[in-house]
MIROGU-867229 format. One line per 8 residues: their letters; for each residue y, x, z of N, C-alpha, C, O. Coordinates in nm, 3 decimals, padded with zeros to 5 digits. Atoms other than C-alpha are relative to their C-alpha. Example, Ala and Ser with C-alpha at 12.3 -4.5 7.8 and 13.67 -1.06 7.14 Angstrom:
2
as) -00.119:00.089:00.000:-00.450:01.230:00.780:00.120:00.090:00.000:00.118:00.194:00.066; -00.119:-00.082:-00.006:-00.106:01.367:00.714:00.109:-00.077:00.073:00.220:-00.026:00.090
***
This chain:
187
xxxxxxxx) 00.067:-00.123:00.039:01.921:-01.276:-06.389:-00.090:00.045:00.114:-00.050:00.051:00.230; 00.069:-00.064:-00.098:01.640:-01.134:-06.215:00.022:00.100:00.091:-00.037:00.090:00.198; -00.020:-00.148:-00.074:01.747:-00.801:-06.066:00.139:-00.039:00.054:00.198:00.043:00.124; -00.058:00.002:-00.154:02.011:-00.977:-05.889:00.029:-00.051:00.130:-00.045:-00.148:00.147; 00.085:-00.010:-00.146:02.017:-01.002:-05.529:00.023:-00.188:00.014:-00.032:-00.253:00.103; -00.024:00.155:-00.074:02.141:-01.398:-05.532:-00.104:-00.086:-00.146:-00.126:-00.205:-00.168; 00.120:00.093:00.072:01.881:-01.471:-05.814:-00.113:-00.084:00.118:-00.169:-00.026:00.210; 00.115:00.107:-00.074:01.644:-01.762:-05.644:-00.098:00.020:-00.097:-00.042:00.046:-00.203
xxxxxxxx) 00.121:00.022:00.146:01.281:-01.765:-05.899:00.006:-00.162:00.039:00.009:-00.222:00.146; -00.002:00.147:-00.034:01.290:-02.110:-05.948:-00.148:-00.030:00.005:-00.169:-00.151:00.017; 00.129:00.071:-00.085:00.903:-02.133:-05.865:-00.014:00.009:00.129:-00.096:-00.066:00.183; -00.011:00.002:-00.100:00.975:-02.035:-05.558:00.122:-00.036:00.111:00.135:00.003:00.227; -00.162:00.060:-00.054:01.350:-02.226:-05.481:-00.056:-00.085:00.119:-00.009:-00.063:00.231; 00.059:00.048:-00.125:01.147:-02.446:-05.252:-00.060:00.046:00.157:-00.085:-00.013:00.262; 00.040:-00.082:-00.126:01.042:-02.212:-05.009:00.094:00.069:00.078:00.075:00.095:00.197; -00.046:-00.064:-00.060:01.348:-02.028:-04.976:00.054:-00.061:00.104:00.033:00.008:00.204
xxxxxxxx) -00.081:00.079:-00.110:01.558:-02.291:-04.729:-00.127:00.007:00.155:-00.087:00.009:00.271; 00.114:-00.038:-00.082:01.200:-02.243:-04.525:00.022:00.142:00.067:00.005:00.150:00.188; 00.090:-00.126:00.011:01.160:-01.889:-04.526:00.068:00.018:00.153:-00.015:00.067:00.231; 00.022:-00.066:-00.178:01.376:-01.839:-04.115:-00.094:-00.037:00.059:-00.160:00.025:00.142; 00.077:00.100:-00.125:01.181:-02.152:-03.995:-00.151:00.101:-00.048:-00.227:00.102:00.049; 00.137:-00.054:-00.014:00.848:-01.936:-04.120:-00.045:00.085:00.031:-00.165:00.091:00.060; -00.067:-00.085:-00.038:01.006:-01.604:-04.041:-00.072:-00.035:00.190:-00.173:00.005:00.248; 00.003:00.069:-00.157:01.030:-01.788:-03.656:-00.187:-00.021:00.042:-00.253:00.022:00.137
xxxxxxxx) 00.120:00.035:-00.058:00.687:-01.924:-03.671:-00.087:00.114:-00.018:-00.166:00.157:00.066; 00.117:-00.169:00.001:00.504:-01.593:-03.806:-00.007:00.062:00.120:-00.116:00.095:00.167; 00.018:-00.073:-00.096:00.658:-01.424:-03.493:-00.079:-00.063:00.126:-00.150:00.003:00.202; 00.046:00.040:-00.067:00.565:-01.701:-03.287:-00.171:00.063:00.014:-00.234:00.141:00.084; 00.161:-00.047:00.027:00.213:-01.675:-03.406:-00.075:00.122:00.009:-00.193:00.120:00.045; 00.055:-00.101:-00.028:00.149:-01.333:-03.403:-00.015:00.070:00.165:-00.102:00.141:00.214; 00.014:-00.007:-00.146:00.252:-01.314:-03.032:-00.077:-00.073:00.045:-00.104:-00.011:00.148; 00.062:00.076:-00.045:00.035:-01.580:-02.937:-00.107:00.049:-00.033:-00.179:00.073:00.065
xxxxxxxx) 00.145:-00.075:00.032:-00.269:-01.424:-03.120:00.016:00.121:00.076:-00.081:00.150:00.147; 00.009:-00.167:-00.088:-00.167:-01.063:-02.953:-00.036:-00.045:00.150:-00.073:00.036:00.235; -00.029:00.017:-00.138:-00.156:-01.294:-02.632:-00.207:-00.064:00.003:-00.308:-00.072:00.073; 00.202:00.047:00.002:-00.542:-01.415:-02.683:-00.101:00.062:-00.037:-00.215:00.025:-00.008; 00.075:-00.099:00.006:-00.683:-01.114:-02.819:00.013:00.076:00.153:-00.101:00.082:00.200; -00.006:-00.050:-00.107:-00.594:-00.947:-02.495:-00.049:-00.101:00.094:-00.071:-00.049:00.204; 00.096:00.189:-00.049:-00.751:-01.299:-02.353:-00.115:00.045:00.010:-00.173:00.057:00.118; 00.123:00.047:00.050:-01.029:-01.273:-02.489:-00.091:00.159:00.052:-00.195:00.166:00.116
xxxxxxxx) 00.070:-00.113:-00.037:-01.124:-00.914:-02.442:-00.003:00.047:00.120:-00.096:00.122:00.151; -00.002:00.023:-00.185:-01.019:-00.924:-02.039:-00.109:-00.057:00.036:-00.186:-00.009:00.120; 00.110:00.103:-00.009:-01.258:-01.207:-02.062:-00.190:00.126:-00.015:-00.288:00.134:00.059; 00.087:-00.053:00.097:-01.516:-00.994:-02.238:-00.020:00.179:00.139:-00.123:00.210:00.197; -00.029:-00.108:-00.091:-01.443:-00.673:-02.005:-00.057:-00.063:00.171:-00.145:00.003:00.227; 00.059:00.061:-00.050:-01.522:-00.880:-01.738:00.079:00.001:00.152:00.202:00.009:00.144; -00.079:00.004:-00.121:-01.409:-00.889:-01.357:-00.075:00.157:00.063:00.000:00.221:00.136; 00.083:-00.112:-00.040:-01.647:-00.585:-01.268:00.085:00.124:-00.039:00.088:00.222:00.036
xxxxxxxx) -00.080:-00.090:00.111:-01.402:-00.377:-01.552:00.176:-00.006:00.044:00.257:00.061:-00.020; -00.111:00.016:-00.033:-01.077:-00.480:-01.370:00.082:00.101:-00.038:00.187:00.108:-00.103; -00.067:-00.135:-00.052:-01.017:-00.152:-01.289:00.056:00.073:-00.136:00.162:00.133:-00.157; -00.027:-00.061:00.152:-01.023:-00.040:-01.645:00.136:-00.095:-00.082:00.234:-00.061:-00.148; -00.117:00.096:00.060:-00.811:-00.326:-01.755:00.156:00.037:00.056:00.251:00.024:-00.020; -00.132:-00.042:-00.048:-00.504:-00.194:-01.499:00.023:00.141:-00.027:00.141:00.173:-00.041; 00.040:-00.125:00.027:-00.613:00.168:-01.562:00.127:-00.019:-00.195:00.234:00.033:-00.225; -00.082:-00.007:00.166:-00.481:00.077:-01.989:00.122:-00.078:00.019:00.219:-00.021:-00.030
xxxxxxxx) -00.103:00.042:00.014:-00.225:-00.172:-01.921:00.105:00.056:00.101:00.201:-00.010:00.140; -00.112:-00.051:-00.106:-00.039:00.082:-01.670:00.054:00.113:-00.128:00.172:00.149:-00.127; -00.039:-00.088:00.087:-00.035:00.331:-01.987:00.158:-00.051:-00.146:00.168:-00.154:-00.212; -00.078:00.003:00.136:00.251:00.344:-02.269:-00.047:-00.043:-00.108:-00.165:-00.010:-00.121; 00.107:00.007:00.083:00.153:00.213:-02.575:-00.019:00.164:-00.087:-00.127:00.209:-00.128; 00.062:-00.167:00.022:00.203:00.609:-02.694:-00.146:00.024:00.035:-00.246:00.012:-00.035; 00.109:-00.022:-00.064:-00.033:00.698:-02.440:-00.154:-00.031:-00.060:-00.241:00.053:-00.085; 00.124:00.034:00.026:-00.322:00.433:-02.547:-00.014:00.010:-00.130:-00.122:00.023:-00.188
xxxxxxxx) 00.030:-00.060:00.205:-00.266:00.498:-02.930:-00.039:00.126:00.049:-00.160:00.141:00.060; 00.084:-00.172:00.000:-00.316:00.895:-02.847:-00.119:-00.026:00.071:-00.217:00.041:00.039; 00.202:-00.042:-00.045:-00.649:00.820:-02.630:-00.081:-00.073:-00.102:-00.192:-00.024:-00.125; 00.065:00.059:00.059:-00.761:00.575:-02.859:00.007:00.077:-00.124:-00.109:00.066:-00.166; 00.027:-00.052:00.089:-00.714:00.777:-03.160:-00.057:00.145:-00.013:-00.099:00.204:-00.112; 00.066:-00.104:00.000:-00.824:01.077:-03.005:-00.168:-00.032:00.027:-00.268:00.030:-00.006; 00.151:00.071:00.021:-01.126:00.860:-02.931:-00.105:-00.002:-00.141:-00.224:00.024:-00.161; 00.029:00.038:00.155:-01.175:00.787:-03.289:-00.033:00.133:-00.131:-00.131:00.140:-00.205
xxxxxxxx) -00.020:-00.091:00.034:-01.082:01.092:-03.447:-00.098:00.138:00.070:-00.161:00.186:-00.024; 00.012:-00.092:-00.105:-01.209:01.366:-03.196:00.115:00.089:00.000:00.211:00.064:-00.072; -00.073:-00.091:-00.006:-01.025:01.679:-03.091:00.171:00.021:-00.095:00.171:00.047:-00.216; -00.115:-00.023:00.095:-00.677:01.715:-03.245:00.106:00.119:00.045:00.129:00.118:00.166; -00.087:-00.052:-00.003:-00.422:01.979:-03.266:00.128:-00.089:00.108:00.128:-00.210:00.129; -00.127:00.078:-00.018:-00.073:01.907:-03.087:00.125:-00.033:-00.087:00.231:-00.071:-00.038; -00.089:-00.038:00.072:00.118:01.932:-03.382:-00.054:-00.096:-00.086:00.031:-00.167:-00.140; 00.035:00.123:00.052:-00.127:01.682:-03.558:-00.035:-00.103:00.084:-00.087:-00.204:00.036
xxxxxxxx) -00.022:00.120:-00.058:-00.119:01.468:-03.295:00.134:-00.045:00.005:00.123:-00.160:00.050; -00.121:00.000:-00.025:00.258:01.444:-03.285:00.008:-00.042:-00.127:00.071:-00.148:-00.135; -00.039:00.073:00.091:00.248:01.389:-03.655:-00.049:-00.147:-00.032:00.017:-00.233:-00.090; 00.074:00.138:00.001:-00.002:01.092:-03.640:00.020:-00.128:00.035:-00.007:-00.240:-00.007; -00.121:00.114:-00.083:00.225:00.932:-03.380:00.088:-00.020:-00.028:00.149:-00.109:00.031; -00.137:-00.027:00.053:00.516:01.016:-03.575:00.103:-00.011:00.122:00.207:-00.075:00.134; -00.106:-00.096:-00.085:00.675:01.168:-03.302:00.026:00.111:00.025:-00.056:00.197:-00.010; 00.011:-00.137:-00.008:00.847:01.466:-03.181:-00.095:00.085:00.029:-00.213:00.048:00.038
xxxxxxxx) 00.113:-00.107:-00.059:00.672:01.763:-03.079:00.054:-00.009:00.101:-00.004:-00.112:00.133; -00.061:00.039:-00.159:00.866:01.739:-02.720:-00.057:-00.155:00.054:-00.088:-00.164:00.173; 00.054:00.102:-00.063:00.742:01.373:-02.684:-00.125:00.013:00.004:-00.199:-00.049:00.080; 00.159:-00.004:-00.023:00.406:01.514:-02.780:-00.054:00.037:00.109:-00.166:00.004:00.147; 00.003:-00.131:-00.117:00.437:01.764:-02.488:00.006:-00.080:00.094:-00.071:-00.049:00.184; 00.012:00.037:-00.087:00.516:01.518:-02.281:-00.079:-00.117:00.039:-00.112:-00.142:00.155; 00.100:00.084:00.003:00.307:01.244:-02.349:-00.148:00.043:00.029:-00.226:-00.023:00.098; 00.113:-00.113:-00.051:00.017:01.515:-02.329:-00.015:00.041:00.156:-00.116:00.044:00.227
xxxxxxxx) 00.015:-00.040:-00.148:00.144:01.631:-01.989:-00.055:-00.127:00.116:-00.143:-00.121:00.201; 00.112:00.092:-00.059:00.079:01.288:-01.858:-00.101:-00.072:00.013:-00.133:-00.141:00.109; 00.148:00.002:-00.019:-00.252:01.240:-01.987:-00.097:00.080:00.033:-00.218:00.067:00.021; 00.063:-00.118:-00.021:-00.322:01.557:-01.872:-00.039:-00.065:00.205:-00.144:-00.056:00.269; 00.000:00.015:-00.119:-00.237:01.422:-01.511:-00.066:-00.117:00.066:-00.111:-00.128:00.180; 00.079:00.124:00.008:-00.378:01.114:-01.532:-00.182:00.052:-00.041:-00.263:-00.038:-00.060; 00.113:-00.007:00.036:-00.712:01.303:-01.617:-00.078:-00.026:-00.134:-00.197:-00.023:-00.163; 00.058:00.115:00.148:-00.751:01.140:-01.959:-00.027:00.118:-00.103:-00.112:00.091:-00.187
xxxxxxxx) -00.018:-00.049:00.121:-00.710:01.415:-02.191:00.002:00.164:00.101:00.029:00.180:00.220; 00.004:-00.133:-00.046:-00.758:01.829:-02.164:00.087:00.051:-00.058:00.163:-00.038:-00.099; -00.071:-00.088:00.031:-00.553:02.106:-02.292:-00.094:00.111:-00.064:-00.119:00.201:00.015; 00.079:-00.161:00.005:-00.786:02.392:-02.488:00.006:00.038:-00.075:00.059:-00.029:-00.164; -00.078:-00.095:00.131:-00.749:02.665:-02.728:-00.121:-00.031:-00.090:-00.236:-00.054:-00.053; 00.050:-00.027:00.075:-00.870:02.665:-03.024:-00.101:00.054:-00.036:-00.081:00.159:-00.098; 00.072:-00.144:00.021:-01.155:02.832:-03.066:00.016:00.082:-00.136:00.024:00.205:-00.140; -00.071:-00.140:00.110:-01.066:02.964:-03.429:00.157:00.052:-00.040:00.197:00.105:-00.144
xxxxxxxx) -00.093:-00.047:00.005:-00.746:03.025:-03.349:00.067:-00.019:00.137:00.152:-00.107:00.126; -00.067:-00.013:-00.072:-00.619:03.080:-02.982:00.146:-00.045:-00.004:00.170:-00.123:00.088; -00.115:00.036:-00.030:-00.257:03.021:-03.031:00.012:-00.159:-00.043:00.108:-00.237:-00.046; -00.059:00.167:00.003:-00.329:02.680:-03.110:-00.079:-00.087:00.125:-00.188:-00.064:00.177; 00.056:00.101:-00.084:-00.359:02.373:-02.870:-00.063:-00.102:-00.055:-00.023:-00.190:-00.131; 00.002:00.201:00.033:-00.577:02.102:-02.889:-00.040:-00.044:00.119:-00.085:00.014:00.218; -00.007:00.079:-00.082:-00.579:01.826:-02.724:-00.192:-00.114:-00.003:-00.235:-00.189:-00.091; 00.097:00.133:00.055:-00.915:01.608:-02.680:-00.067:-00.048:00.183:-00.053:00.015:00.288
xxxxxxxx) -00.008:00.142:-00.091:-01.027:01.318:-02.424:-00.116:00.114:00.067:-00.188:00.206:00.026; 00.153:-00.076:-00.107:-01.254:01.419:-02.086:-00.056:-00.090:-00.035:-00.022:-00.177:-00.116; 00.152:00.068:00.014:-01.587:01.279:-02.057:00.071:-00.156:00.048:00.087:-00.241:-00.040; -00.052:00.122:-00.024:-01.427:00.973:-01.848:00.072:-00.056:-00.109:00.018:-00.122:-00.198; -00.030:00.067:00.111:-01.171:00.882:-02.060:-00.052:-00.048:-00.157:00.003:-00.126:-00.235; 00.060:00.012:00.195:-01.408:00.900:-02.427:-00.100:-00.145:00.078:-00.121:-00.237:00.000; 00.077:00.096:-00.054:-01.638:00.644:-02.159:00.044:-00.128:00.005:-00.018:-00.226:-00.034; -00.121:00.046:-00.014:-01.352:00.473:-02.087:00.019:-00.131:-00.144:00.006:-00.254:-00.148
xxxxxxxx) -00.060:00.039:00.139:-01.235:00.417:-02.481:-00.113:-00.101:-00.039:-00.093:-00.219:-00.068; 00.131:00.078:00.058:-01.624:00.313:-02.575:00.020:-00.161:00.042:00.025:-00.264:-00.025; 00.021:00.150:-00.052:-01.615:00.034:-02.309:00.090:-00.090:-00.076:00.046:-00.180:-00.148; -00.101:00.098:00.071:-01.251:-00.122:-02.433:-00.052:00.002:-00.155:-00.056:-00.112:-00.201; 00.056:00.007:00.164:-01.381:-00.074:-02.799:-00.109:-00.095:-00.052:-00.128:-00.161:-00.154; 00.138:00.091:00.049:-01.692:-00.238:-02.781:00.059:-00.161:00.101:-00.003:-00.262:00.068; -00.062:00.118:-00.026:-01.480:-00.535:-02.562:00.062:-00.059:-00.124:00.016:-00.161:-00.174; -00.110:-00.005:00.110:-01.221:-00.537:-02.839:-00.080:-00.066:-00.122:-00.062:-00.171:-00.184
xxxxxxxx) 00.079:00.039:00.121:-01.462:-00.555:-03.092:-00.082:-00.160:-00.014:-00.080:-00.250:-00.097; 00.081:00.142:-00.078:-01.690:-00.835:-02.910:00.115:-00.131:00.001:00.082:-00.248:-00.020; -00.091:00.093:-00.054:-01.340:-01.013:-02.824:00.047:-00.088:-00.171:00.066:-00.204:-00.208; -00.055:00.026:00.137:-01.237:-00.988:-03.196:-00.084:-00.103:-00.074:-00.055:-00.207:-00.132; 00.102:00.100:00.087:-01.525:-01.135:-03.339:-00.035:-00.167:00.049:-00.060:-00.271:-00.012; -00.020:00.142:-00.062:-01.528:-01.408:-03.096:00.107:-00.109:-00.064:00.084:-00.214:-00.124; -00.123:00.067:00.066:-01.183:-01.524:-03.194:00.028:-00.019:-00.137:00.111:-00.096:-00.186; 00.016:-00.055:00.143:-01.253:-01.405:-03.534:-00.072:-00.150:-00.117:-00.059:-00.193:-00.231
xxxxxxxx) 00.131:00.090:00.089:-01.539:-01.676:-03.604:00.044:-00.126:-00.033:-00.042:-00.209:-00.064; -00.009:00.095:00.021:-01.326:-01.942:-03.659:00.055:-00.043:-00.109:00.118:-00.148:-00.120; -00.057:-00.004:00.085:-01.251:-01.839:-04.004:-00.145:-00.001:-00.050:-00.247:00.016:00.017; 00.123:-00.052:00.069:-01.506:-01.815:-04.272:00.029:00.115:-00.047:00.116:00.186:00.002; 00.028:-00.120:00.080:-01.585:-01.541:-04.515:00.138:00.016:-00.046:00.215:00.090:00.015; -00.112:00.047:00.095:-01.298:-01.643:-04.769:00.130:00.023:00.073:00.229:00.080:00.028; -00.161:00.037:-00.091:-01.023:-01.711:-04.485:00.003:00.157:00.057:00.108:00.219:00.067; -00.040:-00.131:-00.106:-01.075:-01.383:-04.296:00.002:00.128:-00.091:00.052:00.236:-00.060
xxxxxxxx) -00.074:-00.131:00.099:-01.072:-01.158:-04.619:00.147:-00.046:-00.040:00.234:00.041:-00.050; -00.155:00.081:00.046:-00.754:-01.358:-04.719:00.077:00.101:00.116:00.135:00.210:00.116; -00.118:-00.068:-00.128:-00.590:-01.277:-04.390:00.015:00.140:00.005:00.121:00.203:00.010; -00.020:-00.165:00.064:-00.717:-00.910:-04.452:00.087:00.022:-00.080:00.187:00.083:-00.042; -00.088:-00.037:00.091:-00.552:-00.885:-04.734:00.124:00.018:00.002:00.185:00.117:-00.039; -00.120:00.028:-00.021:-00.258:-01.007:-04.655:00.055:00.058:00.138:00.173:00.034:00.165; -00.035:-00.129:-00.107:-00.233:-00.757:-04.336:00.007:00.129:-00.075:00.098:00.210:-00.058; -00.010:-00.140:00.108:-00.286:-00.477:-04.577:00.114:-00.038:-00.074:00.168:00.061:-00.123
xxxxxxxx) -00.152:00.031:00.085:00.030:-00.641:-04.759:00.088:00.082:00.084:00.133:00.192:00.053; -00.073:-00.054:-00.129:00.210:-00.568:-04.442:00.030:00.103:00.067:00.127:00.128:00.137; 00.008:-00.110:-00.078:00.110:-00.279:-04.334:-00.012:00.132:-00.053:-00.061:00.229:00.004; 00.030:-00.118:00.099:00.135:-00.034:-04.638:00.038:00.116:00.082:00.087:00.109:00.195; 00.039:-00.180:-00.051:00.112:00.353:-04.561:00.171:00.020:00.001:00.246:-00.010:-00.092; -00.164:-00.023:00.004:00.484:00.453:-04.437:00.071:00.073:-00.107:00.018:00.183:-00.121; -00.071:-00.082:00.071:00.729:00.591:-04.700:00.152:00.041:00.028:00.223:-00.059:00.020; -00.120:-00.070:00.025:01.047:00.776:-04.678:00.097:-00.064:-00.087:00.059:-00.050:-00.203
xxxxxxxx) -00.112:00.039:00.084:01.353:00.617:-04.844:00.075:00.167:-00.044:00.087:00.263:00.032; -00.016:-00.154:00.040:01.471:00.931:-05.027:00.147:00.006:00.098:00.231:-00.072:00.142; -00.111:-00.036:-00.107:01.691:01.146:-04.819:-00.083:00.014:00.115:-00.102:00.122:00.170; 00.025:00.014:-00.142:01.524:01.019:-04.517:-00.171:00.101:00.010:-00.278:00.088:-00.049; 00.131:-00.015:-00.063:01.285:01.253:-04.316:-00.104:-00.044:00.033:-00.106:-00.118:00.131; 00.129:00.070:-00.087:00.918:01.175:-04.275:-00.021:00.045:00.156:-00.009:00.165:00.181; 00.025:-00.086:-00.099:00.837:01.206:-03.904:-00.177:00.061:-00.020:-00.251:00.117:00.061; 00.122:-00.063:00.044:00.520:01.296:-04.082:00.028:00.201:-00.003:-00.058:00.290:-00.011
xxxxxxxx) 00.025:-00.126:00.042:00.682:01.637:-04.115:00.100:00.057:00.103:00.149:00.169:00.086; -00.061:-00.080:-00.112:00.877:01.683:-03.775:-00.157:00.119:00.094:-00.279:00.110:00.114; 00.048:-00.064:-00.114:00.778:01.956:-03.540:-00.156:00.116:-00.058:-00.252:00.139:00.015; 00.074:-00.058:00.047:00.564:02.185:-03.788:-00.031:00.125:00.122:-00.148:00.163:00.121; 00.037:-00.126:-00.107:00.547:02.474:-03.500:-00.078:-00.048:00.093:-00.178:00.021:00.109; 00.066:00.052:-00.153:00.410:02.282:-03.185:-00.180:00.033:-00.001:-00.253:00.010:00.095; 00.148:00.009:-00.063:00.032:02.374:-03.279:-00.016:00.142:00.019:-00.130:00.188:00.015; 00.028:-00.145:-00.042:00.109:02.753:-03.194:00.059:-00.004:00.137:00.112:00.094:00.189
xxx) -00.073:-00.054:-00.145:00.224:02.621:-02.828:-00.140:00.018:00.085:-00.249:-00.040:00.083; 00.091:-00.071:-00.090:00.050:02.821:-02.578:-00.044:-00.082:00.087:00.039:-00.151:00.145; 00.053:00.046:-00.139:-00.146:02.682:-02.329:00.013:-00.008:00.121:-00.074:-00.064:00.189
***
């Protein structure tokens, strides 16, 4: 019977005795590509850009998701930055405090509403983001070209399989909806 859990589809009985060994090799593979995109865009960044290259890989990946999406995005609340990251509002606070110290990121009110914070990138850091972005991008396409048209929407696709929009198992809290107060913290 279909709906239960030790049903095999018999068009696909052949694959299942496969599926750790492909399981194994997916992870392989995806580390090895994460390990040559960062290759490729070092490469691409150049030896002149060092500095920038130890500058991001000294950060959290928190950290470079919030500059990079405050890059992307502009200006954000702390309360929608905290949900974006799906983290607390206390890790927002503190993840904030040390891009605050690090120079990367400001602290300023609102202008239509004072009691709220937002958060958005200094001039360096938005300079900063451009350069790795337009590496990234350059690096991607490099590594990119060895697909055609056909192969590299395929692989799209099949990342969008992967990577659907998070949902909630009922019961369970979204951290989409922790920490609703944090964009009335004071400055």
């Amino acid at each position: 019977m279909v709906g239960d859990p030790k049903y095999i589809d018999p068009e696909r009985a052949e694959l299942a005795p496969n599926r750790a060994d492909l399981t194994r090799e997916f992870a392989a593979l995806q580390w090895e590509l994460g390990r040559r995109v960062r290759e490729t865009v070092t490469a691409e960044l150049g030896r002149s850009a060092q500095h920038l290259s130890v500058a991001v890989t000294s950060m959290t990946p928190h950290q470079r998701e919030a500059v990079m999406m405050l890059s992307q995005e502009g200006p954000l609340s702390m309360g929608e930055l905290a949900r974006r990251l799906t983290i607390t509002p206390s890790s927002a606070t503190e993840l904030v405090d040390r891009l605050v110290e690090r120079q990367l990121v400001d602290r300023i009110p609102d202008p239509s509403d004072r009691r709220t914070v937002v958060i958005q990138l200094t001039p360096f850091a938005q300079e900063r983001t451009e350069e790795v972005r337009g590496a990234v991008q350059l690096g991607l396409s490099r590594l990119l070209s060895r697909l055609n048209d056909d192969e590299l929407s395929t692989m799209v696709g099949l990342l969008r399989l992967l990577s659907p929009p998070w949902e909630p198992s009922k019961g369970e809290v979204s951290p989409l909806d922790l920490g609703s107060d944090i964009d009335n913290e004071t400055p």
